[in-house]
Every structure is written in structure tokens, then in C-alpha cells.
Biotite code that builds the C-alpha atoms (Angstrom):
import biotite.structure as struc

atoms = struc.array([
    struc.Atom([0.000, 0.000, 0.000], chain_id="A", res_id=1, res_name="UNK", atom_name="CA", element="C"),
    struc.Atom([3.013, 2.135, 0.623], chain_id="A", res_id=2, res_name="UNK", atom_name="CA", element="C"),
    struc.Atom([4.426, 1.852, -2.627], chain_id="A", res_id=3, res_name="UNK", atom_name="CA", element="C"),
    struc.Atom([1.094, 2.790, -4.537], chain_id="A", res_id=4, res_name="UNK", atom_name="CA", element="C"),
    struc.Atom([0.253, 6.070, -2.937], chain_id="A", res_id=5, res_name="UNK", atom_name="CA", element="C"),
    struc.Atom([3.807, 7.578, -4.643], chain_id="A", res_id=6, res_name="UNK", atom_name="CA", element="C"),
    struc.Atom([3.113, 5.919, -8.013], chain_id="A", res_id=7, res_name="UNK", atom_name="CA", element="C"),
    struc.Atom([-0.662, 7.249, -7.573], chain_id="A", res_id=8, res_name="UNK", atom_name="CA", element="C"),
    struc.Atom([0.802, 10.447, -6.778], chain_id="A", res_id=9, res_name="UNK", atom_name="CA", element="C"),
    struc.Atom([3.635, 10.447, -9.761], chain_id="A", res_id=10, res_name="UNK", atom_name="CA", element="C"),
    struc.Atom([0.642, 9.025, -12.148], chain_id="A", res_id=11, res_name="UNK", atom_name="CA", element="C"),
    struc.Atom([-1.390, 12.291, -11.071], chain_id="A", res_id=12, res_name="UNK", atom_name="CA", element="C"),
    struc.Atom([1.529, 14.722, -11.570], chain_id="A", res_id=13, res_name="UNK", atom_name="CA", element="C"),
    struc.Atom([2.014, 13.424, -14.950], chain_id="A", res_id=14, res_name="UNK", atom_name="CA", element="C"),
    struc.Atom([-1.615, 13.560, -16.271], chain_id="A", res_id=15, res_name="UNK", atom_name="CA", element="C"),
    struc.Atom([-1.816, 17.362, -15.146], chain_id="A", res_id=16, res_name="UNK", atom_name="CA", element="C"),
    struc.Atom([0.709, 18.315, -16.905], chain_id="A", res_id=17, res_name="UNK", atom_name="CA", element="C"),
    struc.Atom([-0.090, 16.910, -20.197], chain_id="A", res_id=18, res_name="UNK", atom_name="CA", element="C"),
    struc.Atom([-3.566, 19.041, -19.684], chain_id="A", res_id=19, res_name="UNK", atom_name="CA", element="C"),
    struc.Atom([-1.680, 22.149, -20.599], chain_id="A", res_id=20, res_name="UNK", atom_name="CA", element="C"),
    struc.Atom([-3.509, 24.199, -23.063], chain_id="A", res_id=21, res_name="UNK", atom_name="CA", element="C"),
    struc.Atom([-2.402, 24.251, -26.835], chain_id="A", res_id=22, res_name="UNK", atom_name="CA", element="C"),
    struc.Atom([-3.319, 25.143, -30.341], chain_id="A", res_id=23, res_name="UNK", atom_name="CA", element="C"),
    struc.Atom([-7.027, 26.819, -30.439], chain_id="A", res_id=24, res_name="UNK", atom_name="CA", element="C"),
    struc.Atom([-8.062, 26.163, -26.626], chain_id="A", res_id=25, res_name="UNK", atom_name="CA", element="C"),
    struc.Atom([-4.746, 28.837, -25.909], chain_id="A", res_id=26, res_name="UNK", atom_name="CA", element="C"),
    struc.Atom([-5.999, 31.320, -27.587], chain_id="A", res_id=27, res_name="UNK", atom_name="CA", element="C"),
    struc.Atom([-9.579, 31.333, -27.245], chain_id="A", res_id=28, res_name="UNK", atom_name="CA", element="C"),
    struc.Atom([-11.082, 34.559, -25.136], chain_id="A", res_id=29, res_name="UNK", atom_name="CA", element="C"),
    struc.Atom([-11.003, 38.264, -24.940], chain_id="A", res_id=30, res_name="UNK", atom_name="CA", element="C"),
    struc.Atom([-8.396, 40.575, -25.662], chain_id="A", res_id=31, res_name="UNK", atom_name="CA", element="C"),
    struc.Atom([-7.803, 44.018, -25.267], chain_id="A", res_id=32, res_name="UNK", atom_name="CA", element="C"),
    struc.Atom([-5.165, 45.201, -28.495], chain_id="A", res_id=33, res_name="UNK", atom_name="CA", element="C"),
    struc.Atom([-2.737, 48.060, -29.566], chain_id="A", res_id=34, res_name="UNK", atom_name="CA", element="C"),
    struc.Atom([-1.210, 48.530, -32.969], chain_id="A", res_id=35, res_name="UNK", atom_name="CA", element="C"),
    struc.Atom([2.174, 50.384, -34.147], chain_id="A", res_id=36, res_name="UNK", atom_name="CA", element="C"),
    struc.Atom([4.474, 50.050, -36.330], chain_id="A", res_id=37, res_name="UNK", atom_name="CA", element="C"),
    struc.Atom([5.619, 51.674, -39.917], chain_id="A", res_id=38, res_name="UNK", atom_name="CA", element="C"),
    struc.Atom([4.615, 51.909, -43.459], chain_id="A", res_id=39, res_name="UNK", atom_name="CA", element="C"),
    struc.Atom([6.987, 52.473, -46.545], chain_id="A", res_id=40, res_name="UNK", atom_name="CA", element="C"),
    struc.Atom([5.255, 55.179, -49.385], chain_id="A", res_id=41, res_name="UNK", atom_name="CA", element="C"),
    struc.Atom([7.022, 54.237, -52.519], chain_id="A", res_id=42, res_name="UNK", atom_name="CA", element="C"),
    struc.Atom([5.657, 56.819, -55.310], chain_id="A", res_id=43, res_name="UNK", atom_name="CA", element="C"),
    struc.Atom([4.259, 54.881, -58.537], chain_id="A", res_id=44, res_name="UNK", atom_name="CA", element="C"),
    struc.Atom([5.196, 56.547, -61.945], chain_id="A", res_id=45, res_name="UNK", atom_name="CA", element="C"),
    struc.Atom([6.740, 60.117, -61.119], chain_id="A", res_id=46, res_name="UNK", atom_name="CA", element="C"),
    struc.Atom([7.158, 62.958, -62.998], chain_id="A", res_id=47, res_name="UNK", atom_name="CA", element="C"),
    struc.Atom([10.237, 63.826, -61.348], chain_id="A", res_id=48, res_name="UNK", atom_name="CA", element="C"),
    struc.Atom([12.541, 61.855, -59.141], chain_id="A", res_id=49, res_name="UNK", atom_name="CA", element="C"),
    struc.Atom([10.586, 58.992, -57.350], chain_id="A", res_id=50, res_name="UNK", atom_name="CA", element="C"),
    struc.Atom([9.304, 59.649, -53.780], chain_id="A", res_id=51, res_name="UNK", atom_name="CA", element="C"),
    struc.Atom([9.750, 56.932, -50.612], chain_id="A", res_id=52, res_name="UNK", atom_name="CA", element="C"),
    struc.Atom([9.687, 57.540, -47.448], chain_id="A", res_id=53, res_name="UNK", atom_name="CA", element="C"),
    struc.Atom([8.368, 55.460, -43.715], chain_id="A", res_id=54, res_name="UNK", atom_name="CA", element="C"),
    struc.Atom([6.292, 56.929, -41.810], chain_id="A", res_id=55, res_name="UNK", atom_name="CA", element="C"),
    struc.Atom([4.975, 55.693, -38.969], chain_id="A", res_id=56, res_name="UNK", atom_name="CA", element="C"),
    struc.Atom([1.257, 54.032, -38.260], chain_id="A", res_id=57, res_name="UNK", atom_name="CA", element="C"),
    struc.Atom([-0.825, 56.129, -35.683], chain_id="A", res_id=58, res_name="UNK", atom_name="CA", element="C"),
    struc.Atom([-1.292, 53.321, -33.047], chain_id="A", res_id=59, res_name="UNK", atom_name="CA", element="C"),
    struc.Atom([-4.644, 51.746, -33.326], chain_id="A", res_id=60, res_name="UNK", atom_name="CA", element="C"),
    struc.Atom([-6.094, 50.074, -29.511], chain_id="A", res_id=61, res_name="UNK", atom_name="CA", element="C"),
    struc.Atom([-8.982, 48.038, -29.713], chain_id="A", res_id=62, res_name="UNK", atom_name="CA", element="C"),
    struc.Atom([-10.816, 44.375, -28.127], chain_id="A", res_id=63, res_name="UNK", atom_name="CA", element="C"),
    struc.Atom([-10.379, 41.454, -30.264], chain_id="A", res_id=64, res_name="UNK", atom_name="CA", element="C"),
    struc.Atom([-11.881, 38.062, -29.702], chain_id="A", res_id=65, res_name="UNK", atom_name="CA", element="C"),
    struc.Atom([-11.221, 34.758, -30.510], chain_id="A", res_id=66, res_name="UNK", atom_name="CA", element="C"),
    struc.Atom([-13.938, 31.874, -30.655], chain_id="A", res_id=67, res_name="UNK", atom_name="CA", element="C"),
    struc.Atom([-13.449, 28.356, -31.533], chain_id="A", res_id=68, res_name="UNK", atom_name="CA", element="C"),
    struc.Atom([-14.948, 27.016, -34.636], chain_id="A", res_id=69, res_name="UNK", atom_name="CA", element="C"),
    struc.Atom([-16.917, 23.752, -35.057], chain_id="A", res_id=70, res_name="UNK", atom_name="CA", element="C"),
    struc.Atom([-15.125, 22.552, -38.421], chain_id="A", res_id=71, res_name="UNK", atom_name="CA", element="C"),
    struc.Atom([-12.296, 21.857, -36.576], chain_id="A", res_id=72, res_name="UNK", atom_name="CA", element="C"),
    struc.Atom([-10.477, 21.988, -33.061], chain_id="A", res_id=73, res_name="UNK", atom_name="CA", element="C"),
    struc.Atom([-7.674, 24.328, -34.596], chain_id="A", res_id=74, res_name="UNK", atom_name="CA", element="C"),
    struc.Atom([-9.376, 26.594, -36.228], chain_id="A", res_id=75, res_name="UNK", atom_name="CA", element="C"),
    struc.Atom([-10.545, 29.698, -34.775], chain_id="A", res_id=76, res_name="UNK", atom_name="CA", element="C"),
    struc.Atom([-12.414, 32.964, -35.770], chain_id="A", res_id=77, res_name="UNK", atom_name="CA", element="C"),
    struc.Atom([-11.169, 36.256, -35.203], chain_id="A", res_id=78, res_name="UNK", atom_name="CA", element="C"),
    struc.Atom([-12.615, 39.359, -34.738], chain_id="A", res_id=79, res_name="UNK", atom_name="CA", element="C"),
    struc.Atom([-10.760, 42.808, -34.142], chain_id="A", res_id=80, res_name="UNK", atom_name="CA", element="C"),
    struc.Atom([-12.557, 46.288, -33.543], chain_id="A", res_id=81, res_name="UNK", atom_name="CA", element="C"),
    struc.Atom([-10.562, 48.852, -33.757], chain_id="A", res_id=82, res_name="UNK", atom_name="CA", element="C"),
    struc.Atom([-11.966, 52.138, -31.213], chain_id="A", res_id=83, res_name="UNK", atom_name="CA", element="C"),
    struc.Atom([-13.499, 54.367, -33.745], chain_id="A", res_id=84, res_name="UNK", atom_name="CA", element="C"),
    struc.Atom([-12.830, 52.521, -36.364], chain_id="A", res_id=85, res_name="UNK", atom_name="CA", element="C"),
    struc.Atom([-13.584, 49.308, -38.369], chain_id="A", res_id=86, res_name="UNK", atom_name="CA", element="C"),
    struc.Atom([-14.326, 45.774, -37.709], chain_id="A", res_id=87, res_name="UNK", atom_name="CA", element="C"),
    struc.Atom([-12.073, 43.005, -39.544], chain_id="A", res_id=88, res_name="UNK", atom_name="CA", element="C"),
    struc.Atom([-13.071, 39.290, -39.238], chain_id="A", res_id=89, res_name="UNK", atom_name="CA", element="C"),
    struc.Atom([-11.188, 36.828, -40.556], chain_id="A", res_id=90, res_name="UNK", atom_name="CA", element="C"),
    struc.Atom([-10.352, 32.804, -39.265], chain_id="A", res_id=91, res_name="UNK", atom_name="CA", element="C"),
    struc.Atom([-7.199, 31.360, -38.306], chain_id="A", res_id=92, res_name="UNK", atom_name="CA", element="C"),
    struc.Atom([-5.382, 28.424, -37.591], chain_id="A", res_id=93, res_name="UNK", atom_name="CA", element="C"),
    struc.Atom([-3.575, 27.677, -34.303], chain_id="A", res_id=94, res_name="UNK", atom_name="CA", element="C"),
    struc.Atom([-0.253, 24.953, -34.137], chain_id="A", res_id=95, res_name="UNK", atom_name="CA", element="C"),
    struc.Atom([0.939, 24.602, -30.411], chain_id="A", res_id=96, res_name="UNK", atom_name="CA", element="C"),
    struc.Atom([1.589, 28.461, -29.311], chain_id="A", res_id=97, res_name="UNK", atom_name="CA", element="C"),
    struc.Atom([1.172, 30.250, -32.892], chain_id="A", res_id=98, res_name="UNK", atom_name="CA", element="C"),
    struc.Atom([-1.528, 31.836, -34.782], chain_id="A", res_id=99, res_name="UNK", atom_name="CA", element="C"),
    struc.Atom([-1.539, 31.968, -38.540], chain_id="A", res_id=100, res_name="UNK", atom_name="CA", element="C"),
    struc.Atom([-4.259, 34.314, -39.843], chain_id="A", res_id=101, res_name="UNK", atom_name="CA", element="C"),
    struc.Atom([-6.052, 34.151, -42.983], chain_id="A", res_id=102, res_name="UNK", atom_name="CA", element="C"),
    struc.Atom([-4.938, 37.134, -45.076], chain_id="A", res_id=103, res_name="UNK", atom_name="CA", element="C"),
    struc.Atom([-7.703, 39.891, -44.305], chain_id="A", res_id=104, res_name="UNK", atom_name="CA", element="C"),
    struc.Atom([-8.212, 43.386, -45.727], chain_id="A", res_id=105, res_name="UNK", atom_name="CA", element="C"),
    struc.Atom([-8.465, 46.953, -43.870], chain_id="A", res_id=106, res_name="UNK", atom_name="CA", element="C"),
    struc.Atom([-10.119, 49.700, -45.616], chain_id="A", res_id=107, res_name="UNK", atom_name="CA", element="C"),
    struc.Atom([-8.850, 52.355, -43.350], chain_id="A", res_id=108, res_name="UNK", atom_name="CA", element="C"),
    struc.Atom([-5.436, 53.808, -43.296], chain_id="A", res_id=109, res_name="UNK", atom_name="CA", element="C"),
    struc.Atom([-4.733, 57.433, -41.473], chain_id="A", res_id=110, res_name="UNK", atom_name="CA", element="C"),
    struc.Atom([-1.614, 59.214, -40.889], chain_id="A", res_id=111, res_name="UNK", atom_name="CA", element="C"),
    struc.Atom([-1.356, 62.340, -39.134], chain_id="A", res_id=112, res_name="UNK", atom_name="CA", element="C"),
    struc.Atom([-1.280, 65.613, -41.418], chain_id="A", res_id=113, res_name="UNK", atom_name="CA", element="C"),
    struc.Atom([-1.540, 63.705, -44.640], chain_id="A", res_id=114, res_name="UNK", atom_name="CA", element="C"),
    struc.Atom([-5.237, 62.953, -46.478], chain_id="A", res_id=115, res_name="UNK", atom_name="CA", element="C"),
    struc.Atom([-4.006, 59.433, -47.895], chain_id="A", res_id=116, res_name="UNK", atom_name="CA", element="C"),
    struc.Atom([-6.894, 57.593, -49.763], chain_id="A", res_id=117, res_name="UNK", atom_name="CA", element="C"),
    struc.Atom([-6.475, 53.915, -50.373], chain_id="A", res_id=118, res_name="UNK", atom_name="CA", element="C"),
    struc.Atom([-7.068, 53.150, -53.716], chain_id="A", res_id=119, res_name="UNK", atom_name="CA", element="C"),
    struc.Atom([-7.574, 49.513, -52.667], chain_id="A", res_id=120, res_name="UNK", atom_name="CA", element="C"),
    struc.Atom([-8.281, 47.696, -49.236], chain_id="A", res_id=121, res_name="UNK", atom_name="CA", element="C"),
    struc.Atom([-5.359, 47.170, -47.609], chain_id="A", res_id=122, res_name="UNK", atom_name="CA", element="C"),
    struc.Atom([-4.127, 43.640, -47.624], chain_id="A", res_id=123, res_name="UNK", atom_name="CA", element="C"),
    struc.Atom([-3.099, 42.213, -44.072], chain_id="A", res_id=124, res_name="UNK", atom_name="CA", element="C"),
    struc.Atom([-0.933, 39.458, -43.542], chain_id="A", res_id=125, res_name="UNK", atom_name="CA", element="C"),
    struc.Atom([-0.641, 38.145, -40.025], chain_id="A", res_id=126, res_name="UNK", atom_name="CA", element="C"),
    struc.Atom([0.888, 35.271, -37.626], chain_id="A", res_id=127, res_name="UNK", atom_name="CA", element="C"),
    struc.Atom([1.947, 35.469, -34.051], chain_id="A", res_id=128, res_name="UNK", atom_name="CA", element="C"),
    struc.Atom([2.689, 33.622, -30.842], chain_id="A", res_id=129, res_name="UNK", atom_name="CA", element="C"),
    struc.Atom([1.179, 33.335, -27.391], chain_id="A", res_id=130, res_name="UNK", atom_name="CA", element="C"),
    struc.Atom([3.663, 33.921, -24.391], chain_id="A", res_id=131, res_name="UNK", atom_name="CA", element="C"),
    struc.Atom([2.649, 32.959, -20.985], chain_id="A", res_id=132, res_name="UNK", atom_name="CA", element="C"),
    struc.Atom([-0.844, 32.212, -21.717], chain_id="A", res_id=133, res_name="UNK", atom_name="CA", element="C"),
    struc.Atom([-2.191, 35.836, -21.575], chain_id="A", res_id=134, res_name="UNK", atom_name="CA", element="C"),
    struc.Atom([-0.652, 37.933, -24.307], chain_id="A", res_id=135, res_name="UNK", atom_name="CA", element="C"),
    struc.Atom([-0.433, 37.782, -27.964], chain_id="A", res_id=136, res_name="UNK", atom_name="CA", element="C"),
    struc.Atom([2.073, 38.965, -29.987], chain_id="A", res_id=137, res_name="UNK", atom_name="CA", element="C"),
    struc.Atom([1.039, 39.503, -33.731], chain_id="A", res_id=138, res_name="UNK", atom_name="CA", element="C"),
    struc.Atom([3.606, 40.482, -36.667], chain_id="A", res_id=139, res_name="UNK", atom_name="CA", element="C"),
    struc.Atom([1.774, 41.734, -39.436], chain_id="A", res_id=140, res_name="UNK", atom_name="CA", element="C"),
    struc.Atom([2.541, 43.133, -42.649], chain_id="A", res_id=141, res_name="UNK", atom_name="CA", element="C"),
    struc.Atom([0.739, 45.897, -44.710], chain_id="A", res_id=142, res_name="UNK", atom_name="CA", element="C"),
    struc.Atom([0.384, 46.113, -48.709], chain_id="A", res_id=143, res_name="UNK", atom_name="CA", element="C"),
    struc.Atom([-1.772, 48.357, -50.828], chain_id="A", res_id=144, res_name="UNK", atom_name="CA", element="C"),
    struc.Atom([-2.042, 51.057, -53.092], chain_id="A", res_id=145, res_name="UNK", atom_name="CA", element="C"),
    struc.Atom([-3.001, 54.854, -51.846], chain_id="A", res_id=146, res_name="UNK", atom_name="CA", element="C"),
    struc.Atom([-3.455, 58.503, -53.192], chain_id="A", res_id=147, res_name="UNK", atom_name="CA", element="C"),
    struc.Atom([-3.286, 61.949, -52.615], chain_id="A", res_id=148, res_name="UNK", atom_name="CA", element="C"),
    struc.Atom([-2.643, 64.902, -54.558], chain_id="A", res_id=149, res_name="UNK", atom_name="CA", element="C"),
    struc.Atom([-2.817, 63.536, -57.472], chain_id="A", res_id=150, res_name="UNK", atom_name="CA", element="C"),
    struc.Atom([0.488, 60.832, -56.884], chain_id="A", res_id=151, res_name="UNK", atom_name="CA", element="C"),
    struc.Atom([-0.116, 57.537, -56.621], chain_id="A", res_id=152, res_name="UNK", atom_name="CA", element="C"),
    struc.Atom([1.773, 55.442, -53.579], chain_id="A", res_id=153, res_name="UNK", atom_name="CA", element="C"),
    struc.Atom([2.650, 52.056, -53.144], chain_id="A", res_id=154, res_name="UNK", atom_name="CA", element="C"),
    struc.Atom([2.205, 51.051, -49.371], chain_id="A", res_id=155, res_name="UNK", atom_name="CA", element="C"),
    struc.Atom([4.425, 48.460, -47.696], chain_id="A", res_id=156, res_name="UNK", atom_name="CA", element="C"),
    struc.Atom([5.204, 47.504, -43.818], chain_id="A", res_id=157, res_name="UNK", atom_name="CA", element="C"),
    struc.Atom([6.365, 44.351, -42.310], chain_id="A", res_id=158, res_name="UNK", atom_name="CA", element="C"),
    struc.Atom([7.391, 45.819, -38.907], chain_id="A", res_id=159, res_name="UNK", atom_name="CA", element="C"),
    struc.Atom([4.117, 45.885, -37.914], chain_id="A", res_id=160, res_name="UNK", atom_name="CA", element="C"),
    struc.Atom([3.159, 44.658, -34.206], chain_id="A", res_id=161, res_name="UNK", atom_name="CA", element="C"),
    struc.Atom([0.045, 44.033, -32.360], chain_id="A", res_id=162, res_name="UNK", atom_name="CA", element="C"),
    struc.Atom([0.269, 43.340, -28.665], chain_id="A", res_id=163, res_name="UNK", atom_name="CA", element="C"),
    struc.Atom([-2.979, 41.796, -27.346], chain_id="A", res_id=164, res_name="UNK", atom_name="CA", element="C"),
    struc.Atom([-3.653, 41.251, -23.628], chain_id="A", res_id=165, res_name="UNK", atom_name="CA", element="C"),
    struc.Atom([-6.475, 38.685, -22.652], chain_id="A", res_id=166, res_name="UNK", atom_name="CA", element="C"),
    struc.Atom([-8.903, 40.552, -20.536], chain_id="A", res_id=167, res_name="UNK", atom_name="CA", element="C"),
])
């Protein structure tokens, strides 16, 4: 009887920690999000010399929420809305403690000063990882077309973060 009360004990040890939570069940919940990062402006047929330059992203802070799907236990759906701005949903896959998101689009882009009009929604690419079970760290990276005064822009940004913190 002695010797089964440790083995009971080592058994018990051992089937807790294989409960850990992984793929979609880590990621599923509420989380409050900010946005930064920068954007490249590369000038599309000039008259004169061509125009880039990076400018940086206002940040954007928002709640985003992720909800299990019933296809399948690793995928998830995922739904940002950004504070007086839009609302992006789009569905992702989850592998251990990353996120791969479907490509999604934005239709918004604002910088400070400048009146920049997209000429196309703004393609999103994103994929991130999960650190100590309550933030989210998401690298994304921007692509589009935009306009003003009468120059056309190409848009590009891969240092693009978005730190979520589940609520």
C-alpha cells in the first residue's frame, strides 16, 4: 500500500501536466489590443525623381476576440474592432503556441497631417505567438495602393506589431 500512494501520486503529476492548453483552446477569449508600427510610401510613376519615405502608423487600440470554430479543433475565428474605427473578421489556424491568420483586408489607413486615400483595401498578412498564456504577440505586414494629390503610392510595412492582452 506504501508503494502505490507515490506511483498514484507520480501518475497524477504526470496527467496534469499533459492538460496544458495548446493550439485553439490557448488562444480562445477576450483581448484588449494596440497597434504600431511603420509603413513604406514608394511613389508609382513620377514625374520627377521617385518619392519613398516610412512613416509611422498612428497606433490603433482596440478588443479582439477569438472563438473556436466547429469545423475543426484548430481553427478559430477572429474578430478585431478597432476604437473608432472598423471591424475586420477573418479565421485562423492555431499549431501549439502560434496563430496563422487568414490574409484579411483593412479599408482604413490614417496618418497624421496627410489625407491618404487607399485606392484599394489594404491587404493584411498576419501570424503570431502566445507567451505565458495571456498575451499575444502579432507580426503583421501591410500592402496596398493609396493617393493623394494627385500621386499615386505604393504602401508596404512588415514591422508591424500588435500586442494583445487577454482581458
Amino acid at each position: 500500500m506504501k508503494r502505490i500512494i507515490p506511483i498514484l501520486f507520480c501518475a497524477l503529476l504526470v496527467a496534469l501536466a499533459s492538460c496544458q492548453k495548446k493550439n485553439a483552446p490557448l488562444f480562445r477569449g477576450d483581448y484588449s489590443f494596440k497597434t504600431s508600427g511603420s509603413v513604406t510610401l514608394e511613389e508609382i510613376n513620377p514625374e520627377d525623381e521617385p518619392a519613398s519615405f516610412t512613416v509611422s502608423l498612428p497606433n490603433e487600440i482596440g478588443q479582439l476576440e477569438i472563438s473556436a470554430l466547429d469545423n475543426g479543433k484548430d481553427s478559430v475565428l477572429v474578430v478585431m474592432n478597432t476604437m473608432g474605427g472598423e471591424v475586420v473578421v477573418t479565421h485562423a489556424f492555431c499549431k501549439d503556441n502560434e496563430i496563422f491568420l487568414r490574409d484579411f483586408k483593412k479599408n482604413t489607413l490614417l496618418f497624421t497631417g496627410d489625407s491618404l486615400t487607399l485606392k484599394n483595401d489594404l491587404r493584411v498578412k498576419a501570424s503570431g505567438q502566445m507567451y505565458e498564456d495571456n498575451t499575444l504577440i502579432l507580426n503583421m505586414v501591410y500592402e496596398g495602393e493609396a493617393e493623394t494629390n494627385d500621386r499615386s503610392f505604393k504602401i508596404y510595412g512588415d514591422d508591424i506589431r500588435m500586442a494583445a492582452i487577454r482581458n
